[in-house]
C-alpha positions in Angstrom: -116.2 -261.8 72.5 -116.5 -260.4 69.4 -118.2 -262.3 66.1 -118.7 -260.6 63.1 -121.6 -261.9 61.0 -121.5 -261.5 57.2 -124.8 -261.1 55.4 -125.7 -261.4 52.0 -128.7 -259.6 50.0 -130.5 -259.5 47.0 -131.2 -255.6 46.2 -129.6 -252.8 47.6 -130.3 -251.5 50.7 -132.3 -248.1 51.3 -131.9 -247.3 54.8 -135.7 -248.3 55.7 -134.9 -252.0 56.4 -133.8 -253.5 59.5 -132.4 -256.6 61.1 -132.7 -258.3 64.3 -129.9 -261.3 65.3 -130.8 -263.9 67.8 -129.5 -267.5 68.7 -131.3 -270.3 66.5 -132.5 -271.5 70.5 -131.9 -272.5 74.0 -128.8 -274.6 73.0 -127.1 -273.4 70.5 -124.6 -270.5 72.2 -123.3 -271.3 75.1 -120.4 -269.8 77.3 -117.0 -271.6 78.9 -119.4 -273.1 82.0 -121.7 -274.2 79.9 -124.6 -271.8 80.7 -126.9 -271.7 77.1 -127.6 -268.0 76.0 -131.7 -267.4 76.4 -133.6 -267.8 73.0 -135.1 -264.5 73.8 -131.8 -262.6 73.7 -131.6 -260.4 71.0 -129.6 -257.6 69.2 -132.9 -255.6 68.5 -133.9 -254.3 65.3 -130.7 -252.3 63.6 -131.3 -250.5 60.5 -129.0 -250.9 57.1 -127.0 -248.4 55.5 -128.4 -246.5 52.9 -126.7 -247.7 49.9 -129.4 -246.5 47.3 -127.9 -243.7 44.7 -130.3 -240.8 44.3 -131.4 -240.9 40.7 -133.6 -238.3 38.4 -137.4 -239.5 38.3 -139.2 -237.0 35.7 -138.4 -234.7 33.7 -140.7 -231.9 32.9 -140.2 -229.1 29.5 -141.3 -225.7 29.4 -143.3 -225.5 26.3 -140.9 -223.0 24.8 -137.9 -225.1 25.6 -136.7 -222.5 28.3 -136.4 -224.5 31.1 -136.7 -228.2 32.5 -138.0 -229.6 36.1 -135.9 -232.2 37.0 -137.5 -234.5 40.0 -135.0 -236.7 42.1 -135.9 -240.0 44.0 -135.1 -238.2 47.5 -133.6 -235.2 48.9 -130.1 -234.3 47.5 -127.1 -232.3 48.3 -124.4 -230.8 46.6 -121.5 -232.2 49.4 -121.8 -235.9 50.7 -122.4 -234.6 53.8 -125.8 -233.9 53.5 -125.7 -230.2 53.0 -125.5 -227.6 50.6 -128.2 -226.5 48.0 -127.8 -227.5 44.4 -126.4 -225.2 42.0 -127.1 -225.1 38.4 -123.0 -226.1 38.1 -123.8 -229.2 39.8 -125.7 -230.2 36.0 -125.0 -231.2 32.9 -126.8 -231.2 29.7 -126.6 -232.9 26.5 -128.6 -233.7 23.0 -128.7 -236.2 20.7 -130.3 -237.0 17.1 -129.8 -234.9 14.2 -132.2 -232.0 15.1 -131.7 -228.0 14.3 -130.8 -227.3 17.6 -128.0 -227.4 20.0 -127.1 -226.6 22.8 -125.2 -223.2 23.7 -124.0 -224.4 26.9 -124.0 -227.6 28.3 -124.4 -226.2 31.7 -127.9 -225.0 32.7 -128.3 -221.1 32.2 -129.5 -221.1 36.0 -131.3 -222.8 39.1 -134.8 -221.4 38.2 -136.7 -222.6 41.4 -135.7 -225.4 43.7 -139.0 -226.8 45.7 -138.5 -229.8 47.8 -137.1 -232.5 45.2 -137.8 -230.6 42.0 -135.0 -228.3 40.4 -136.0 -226.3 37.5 -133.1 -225.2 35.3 -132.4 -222.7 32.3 -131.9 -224.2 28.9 -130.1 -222.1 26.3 -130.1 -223.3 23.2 -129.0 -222.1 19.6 -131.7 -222.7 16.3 -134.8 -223.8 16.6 -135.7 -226.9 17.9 -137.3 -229.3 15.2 -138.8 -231.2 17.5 -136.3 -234.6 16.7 -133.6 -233.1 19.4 -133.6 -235.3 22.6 -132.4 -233.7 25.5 -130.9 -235.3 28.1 -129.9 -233.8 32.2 -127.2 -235.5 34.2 -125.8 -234.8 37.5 -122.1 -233.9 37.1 -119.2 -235.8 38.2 -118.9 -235.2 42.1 -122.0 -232.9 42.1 -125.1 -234.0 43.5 -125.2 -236.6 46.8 -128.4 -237.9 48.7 -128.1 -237.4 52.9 -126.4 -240.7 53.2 -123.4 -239.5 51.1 -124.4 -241.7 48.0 -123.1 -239.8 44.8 -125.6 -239.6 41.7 -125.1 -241.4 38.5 -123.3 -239.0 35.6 -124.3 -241.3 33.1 -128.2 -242.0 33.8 -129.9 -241.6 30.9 -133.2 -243.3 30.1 -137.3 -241.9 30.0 -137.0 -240.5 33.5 -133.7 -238.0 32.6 -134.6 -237.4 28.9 -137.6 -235.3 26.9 -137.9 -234.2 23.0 -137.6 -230.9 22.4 -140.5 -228.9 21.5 -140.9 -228.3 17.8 -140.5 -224.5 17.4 -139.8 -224.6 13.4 -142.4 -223.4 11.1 -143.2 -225.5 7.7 -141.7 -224.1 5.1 -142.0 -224.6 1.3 -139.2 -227.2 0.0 -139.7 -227.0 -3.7 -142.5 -226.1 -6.7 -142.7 -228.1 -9.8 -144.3 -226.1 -12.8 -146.7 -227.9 -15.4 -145.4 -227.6 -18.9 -148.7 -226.3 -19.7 -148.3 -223.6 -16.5 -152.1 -225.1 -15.5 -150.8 -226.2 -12.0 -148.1 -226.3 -9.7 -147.1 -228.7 -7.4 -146.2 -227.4 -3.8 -144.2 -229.3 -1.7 -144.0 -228.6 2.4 -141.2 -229.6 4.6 -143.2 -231.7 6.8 -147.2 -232.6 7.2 -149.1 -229.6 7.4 -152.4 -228.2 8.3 -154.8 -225.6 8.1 -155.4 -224.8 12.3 -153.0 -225.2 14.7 -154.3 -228.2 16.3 -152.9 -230.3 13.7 -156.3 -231.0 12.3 -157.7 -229.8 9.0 -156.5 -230.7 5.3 -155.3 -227.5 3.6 -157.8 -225.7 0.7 -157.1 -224.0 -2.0 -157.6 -220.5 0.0 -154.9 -221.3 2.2 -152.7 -220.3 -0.9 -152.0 -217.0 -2.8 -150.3 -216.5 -6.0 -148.5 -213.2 -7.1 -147.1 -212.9 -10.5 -144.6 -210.6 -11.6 -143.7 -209.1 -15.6 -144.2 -210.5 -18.6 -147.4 -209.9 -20.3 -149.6 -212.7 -18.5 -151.8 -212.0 -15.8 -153.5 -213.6 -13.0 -157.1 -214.1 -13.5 -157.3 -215.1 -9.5 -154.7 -214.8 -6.4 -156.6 -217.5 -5.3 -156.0 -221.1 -6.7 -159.0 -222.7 -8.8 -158.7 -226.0 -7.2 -156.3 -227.9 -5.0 -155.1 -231.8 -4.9 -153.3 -233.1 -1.7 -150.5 -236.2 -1.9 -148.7 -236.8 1.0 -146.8 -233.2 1.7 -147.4 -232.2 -2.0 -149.9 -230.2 -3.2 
């Protein structure tokens, strides 16, 4: 009396949908006498398994690179029984691109705050971030589960699990180059700079002061007499 019916879908189910089984009609299930099962008979509505896995949403960077909220798609455990608060254990960092920093520890430093979905974790890092470093937060192998018992992805990593460091290194001054006639030198910077720190403003000559040091020639001003921008050279 027993009839398993398979059923086939397209996407995953998340535990919200449901499914009702009923005959086709009035004639199409009938028992050894020949009575016809009612139209109106019905399994009622079951819900589906939650087959989703939990997966990070946003990411969110301190501005001095100290710590990281990480959002998930629902509430998550660290047991697939739906229990236990995450630890900072149950994550794992990593970065990429050839940037001045790394990492000193791929596990985060600590579980900062946890507040419903959003985990905010310590970041230790060693140099200072360029701003080229991508960082990227995974759950851990075995680590983080949703209430359903679905384990997390280890390997997610896309816009919602990754952010660029915050750039942290001053300019600095790369090389000179010397006129043969000692009328001018050519200053070059190790990246675009500026003369406020809102990234707007082309630098003047007052942004610059020379010092000179022996020999018999002296400066007639610290200050340059003009100055002629190219690119990071000037």
């Amino acid at each position: 009396t027993v009839i398993r019916a398979f059923l086939s879908f397209t996407g995953t189910p998340s535990g919200v949908e449901t499914i009702t089984i009923t005959p086709v009609n009035a004639a199409s299930i009938y028992d050894v006498a020949g009575n016809a099962m009612a139209a109106s008979q019905t399994t009622g509505a079951k819900t589906l398994n939650d087959k989703v896995i939990p997966t990070i949403t946003s990411v969110s960077l301190a501005a001095n690179n100290s710590t990281i909220a990480v959002t998930f798609s629902e509430s998550v455990y660290n047991t697939n029984g739906g229990s236990g608060a995450l630890e900072a254990s149950n994550f794992a960092f990593s970065i990429s691109s050839g940037g001045a920093a790394t990492l000193s520890s791929t596990t985060p430093t600590s579980m900062i705050s946890i507040s419903g979905n959003v985990y905010t974790l310590g970041i230790s890092l060693s140099g200072t971030p360029n701003g080229t470093e991508t960082l990227a937060v995974n759950p851990v192998d075995n680590g983080i589960y949703d209430g359903a018992g679905n384990e997390a992805s280890t390997s997610q990593f896309n816009i919602y699990n990754t952010v660029t460091l915050n750039d942290k290194a001053g300019p600095t001054i790369s090389s000179v180059s010397l006129a043969s006639n000692n009328s001018s030198i050519a200053v070059t910077f190790s990246e675009a700079v500026y003369n406020t720190n809102g990234g707007s403003g082309v630098l003047e000559a007052s942004d610059f002061s020379f010092s000179i040091i022996g020999g018999t020639a002296t400066l007639a001003s610290a200050t340059p007499s003009s100055i002629s921008p190219n690119g990071n050279v000037y």
